[in-house]
C-alpha positions as a Markdown table, in Angstrom:
| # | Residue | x | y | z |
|---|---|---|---|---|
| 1 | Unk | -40.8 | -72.2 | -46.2 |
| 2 | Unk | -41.9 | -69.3 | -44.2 |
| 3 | Unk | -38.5 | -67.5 | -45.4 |
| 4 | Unk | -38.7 | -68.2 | -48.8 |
| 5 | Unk | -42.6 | -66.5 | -48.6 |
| 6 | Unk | -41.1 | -63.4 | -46.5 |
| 7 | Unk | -38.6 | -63.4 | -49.2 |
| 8 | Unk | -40.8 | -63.4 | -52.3 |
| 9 | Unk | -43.2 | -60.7 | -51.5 |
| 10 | Unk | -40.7 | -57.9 | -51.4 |
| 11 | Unk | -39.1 | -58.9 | -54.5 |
| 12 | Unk | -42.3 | -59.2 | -56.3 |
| 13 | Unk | -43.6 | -55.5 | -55.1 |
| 14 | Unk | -39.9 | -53.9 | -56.2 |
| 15 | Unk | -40.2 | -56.1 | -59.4 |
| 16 | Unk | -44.0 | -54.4 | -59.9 |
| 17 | Unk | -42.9 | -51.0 | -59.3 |
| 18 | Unk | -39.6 | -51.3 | -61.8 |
| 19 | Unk | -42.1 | -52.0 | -63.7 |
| 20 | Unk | -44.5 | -49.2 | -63.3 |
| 21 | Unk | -42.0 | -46.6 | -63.6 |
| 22 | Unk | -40.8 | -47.6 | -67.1 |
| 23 | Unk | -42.0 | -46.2 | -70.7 |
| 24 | Unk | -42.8 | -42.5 | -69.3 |
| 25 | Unk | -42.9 | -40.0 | -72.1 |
| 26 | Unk | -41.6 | -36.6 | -72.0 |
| 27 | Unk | -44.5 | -34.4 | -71.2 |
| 28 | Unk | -45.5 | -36.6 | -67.6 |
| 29 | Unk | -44.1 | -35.9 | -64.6 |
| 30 | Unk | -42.2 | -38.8 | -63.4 |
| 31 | Unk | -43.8 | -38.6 | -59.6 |
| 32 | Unk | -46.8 | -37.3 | -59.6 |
| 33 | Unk | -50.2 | -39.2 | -59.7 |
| 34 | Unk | -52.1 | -40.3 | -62.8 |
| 35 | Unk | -54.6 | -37.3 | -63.3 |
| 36 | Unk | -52.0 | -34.8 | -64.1 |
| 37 | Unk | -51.6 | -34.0 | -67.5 |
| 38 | Unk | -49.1 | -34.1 | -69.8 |
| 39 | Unk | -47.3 | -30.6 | -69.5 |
| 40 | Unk | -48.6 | -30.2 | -66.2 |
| 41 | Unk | -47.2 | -28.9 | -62.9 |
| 42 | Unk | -49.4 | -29.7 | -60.1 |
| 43 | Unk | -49.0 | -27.9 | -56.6 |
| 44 | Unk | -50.9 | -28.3 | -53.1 |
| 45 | Unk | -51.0 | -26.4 | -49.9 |
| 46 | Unk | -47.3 | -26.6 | -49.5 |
| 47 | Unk | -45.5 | -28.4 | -52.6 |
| 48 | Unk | -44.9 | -29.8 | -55.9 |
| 49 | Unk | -46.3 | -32.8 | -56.6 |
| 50 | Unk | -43.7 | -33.9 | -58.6 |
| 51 | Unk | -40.2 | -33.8 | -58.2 |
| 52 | Unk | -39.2 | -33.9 | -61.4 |
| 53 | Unk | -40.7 | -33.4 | -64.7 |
| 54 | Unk | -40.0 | -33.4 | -68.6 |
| 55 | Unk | -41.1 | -31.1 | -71.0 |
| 56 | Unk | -40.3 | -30.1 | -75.0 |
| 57 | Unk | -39.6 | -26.4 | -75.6 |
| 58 | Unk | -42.2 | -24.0 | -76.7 |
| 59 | Unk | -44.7 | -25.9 | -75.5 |
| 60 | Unk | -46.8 | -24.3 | -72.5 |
| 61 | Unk | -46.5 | -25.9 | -69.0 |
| 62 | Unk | -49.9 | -25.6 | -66.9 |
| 63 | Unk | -49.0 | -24.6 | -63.4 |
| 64 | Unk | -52.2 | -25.9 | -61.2 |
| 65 | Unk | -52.5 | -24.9 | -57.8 |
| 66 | Unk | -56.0 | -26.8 | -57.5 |
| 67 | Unk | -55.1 | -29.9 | -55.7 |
| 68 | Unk | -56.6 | -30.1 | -52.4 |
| 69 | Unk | -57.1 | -26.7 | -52.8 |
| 70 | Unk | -53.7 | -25.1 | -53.6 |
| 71 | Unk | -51.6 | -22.6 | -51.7 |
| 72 | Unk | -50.2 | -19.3 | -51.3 |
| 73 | Unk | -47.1 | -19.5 | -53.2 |
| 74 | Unk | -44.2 | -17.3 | -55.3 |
| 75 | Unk | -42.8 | -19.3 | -57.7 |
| 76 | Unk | -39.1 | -18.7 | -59.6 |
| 77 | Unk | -36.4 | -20.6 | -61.1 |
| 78 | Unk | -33.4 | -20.5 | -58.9 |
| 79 | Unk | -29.7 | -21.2 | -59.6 |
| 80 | Unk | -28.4 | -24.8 | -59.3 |
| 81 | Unk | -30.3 | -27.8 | -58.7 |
| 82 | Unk | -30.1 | -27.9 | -55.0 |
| 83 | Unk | -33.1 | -26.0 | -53.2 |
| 84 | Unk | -32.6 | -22.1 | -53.1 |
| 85 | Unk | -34.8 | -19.3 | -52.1 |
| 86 | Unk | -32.9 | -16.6 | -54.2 |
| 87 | Unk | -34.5 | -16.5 | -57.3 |
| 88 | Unk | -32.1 | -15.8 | -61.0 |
| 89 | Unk | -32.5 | -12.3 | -62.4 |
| 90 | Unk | -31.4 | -13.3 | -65.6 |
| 91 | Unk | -31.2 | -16.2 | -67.7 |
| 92 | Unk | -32.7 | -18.5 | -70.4 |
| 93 | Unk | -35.6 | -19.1 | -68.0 |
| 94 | Unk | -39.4 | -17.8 | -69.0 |
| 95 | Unk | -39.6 | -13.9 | -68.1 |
| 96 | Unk | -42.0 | -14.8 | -65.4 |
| 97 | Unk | -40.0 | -17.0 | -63.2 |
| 98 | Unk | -37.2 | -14.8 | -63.3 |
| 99 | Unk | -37.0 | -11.6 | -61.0 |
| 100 | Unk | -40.1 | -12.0 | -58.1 |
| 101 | Unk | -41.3 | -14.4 | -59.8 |
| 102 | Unk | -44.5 | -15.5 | -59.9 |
| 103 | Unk | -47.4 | -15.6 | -57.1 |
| 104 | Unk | -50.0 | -18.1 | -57.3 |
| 105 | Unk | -53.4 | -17.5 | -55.1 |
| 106 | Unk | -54.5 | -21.3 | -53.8 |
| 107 | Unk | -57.2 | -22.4 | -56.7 |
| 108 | Unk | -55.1 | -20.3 | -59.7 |
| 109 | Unk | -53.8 | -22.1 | -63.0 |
| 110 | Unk | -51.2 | -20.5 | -65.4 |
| 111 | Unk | -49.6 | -21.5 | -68.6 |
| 112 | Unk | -45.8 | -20.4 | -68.9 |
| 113 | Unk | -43.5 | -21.6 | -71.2 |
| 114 | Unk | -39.3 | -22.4 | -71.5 |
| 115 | Unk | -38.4 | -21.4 | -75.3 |
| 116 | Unk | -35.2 | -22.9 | -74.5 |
| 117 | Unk | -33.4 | -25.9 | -73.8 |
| 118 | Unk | -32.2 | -27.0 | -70.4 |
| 119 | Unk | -32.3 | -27.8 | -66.9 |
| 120 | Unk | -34.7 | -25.3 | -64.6 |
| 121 | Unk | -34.6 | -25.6 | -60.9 |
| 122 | Unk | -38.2 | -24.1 | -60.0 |
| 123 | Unk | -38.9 | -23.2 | -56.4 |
| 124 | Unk | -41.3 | -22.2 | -53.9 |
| 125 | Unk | -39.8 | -18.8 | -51.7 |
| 126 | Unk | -42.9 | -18.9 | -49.6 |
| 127 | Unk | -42.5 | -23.2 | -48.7 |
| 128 | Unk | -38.3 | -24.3 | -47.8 |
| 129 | Unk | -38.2 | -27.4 | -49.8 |
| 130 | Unk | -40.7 | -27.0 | -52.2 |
| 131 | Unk | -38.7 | -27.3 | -55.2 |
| 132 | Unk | -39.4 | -29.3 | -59.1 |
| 133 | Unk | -36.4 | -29.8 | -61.7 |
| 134 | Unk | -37.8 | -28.5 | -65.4 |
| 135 | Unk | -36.3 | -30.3 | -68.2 |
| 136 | Unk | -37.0 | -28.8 | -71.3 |
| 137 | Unk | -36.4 | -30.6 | -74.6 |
């Protein structure tokens, strides 16, 4: 009996979160927590809050570096979709994640948007790691 209960439990919790994650829309991040809006990326000290996130083109995307009070940070778009500190110097990305990119003071918010269609690896140079793939519809 004691099995069968040790059993259940786990299959119930990975039953509830299957559940959880289905019916996203494009627009929501698919890992970060419920008070980001659609559109939004979110950022802390020393990442994204989200891993991954789905957006439609022309649209703006709201960087926020607000939670738990942000961080220093340069954001780019960088080739591939494996972490990479070398920021693109050309492509079908927005003009400010291409280059330098863009630096973000902890606290800052900015709207930037993808006119085109495709997949955007956006990176952190300052934080290894700190990395969010862009889908843009």
């Amino acid at each position: 009996m004691k099995k069968m209960a040790l059993l259940t439990v786990p299959l119930a919790l990975v039953f509830a979160l299957a559940v959880m994650g289905c019916g996203k829309t494009p627009g929501t991040s698919t890992t970060s927590g419920p008070s980001a809006p659609a559109n939004t990326i979110q950022m802390d000290a020393t990442n994204f809050t989200a891993k991954t996130i789905t957006v439609t083109a022309n649209t703006p995307v709201h960087f926020d570096d607000t939670v738990a009070g942000g961080g220093y940070h340069i954001v780019c778009v960088a080739d591939g979709t494996a972490y990479s500190a070398t920021c693109l110097t050309s492509g079908d990305a927005p003009a400010e994640l291409l280059g330098q990119g863009t630096t973000f003071q902890g606290g800052e918010t900015k709207d930037i948007t993808f006119t085109k269609p495709g997949t955007y690896n956006v990176v952190c140079t300052v934080h290894p790691g700190m990395q969010i793939i862009v889908t843009v519809q």
